[in-house]
N, C-alpha and C positions, 0 to 999 in steps of 0.2 A: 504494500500500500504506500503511495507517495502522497504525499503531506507538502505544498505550499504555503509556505504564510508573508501573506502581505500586510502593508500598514497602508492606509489613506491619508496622505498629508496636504493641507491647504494653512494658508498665510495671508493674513489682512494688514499687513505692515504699509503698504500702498507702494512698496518697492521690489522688484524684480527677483529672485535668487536664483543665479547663475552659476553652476557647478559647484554646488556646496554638499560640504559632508555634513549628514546627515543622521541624527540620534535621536531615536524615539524612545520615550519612556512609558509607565503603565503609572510611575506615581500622581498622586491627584492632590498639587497644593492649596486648590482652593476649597478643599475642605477644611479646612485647617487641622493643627496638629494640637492643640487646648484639649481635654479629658473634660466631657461636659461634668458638672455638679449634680450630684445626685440629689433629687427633692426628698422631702420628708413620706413616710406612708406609714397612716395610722391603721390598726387592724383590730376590728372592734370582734369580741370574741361570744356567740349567744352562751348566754346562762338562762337554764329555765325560773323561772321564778317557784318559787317555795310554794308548796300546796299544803292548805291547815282545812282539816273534812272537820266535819261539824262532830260533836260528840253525841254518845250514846250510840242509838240503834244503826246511824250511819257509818259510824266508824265499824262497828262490827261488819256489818254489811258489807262494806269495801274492802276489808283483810277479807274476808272470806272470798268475794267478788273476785281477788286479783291470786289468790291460791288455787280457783278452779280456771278459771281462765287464763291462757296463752296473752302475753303479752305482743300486741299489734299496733301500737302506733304510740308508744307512749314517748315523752319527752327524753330522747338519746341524745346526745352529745356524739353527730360522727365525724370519725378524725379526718384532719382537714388536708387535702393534697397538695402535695407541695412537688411545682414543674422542676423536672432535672433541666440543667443547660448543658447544652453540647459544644464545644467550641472546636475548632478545624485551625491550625497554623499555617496563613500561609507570607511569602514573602512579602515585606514592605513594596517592590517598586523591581522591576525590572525596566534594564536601559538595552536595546538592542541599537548597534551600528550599520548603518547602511556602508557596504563598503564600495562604491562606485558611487562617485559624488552625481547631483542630480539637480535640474533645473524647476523650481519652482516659480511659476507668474503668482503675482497676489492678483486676488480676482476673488469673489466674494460667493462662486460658483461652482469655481474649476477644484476638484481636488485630483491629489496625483497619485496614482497605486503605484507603491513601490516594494520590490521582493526583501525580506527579510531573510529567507533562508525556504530549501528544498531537503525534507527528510522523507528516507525509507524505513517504513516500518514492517516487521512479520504481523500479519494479520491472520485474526482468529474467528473464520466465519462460523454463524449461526444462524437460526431462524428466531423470529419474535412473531406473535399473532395472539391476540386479543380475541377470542371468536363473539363475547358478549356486543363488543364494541363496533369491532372491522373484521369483518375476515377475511380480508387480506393479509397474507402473510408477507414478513418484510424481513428482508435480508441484511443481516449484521454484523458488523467488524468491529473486533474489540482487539484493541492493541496497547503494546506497553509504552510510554513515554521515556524512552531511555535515552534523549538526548539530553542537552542543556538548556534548551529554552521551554518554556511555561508559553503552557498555549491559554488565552486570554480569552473571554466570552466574548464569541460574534459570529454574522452570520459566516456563512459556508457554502461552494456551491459544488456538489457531489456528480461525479464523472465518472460510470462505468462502460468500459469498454470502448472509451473514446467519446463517448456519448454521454447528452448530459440528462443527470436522474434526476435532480428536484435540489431545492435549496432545504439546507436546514441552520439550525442553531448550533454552534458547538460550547460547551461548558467550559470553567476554568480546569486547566487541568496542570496540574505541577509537574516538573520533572521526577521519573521513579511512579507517578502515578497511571491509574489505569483509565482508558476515553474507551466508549461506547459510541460508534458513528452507524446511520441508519445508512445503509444502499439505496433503499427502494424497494420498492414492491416484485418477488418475484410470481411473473404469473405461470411459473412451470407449476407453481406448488398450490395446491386447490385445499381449502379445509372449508365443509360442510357443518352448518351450525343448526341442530336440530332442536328447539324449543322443547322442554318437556311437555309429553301430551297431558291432558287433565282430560278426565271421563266420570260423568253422570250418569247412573241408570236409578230409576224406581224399581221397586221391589214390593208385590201386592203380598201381605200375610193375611192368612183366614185362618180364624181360629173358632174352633168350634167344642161344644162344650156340652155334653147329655145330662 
């Protein structure tokens, strides 16, 4: 499987860029780099309130009452869920070098596709098919990232056999990590999705009795 990756560059400076080298980054400074402040969060906890039964025959009445009967909805206290967080590590900021310098106009339209790098990967095909969903079955490459650049989310536009299959989305995906890439639909492979049947019948009984 061969793997190109481009970047798209465009320039509003209102001035020409004529064989320049060129360095794309992934960091993003305007978001800034400040840790927001965490606000305060109160967590108010239910307590049932205290039950006082009237005396005498009532009180009897209710011990007895709650010893023959199964308790069903009485005032529980149920423990409270608390979300796990997952956290993922990935890099601050990758810088890739364009190594063949490159001519950018400023223009407020024109962007420029520029190659970044061409990698082979060993590809590991399989099938995927949903039959609830689509039953069309769709044919998939899952390969290893064993080079050094980190493939960035965007889109992608998929080419089997010299021919183009459909555009998709690809994920971030680190180096050392594993991508999942769709082909397209192969229409060698047919999967039939049969509904469960449901069946009704009446049933007369006669009952008779001397």
């Amino acid at each position: 499987m061969i793997l190109t990756y481009f970047g798209n560059v465009e320039q509003h400076t209102g001035e020409d860029w004529k064989n320049v080298e060129l360095s794309l980054s992934t960091a993003t400074p305007s978001s800034g780099g400040n840790l927001p402040k965490p606000g305060k969060t109160t967590v108010h906890l239910f307590r049932p309130p205290p039950i006082h039964p009237e005396t005498g025959r009532y009180m009897m009445a209710t011990k007895r009452a709650r010893k023959s009967a199964p308790c069903t909805g009485g005032r529980i206290i149920t423990p409270m869920n608390h979300a796990t967080t997952s956290a993922k590590k990935n890099a601050l900021s990758t810088t890739f070098t364009i190594s063949n310098p490159k001519s950018i106009p400023t223009s407020s339209t024109s962007t420029i596709k520029v190659t970044i790098t061409t990698q082979t990967f060993d590809a590991f095909l399989h099938f995927h098919c949903v039959p609830k969903k689509n039953a069309n079955v769709f044919l998939m490459a899952t390969i290893f990232n064993d080079s050094e650049y980190p493939f960035v989310y965007g889109p992608a536009t998929v080419y089997v056999n010299d021919s183009m299959s459909g555009k998709i989305y690809l994920k971030s995906t680190s180096s050392g990590e594993k991508l999942e890439c769709p082909l397209g639909v192969d229409k060698t492979v047919k999967v039939i999705y049969k509904p469960r049947d449901k069946f009704q019948s009446q049933v007369n009984v006669c009952i008779y009795t001397g």
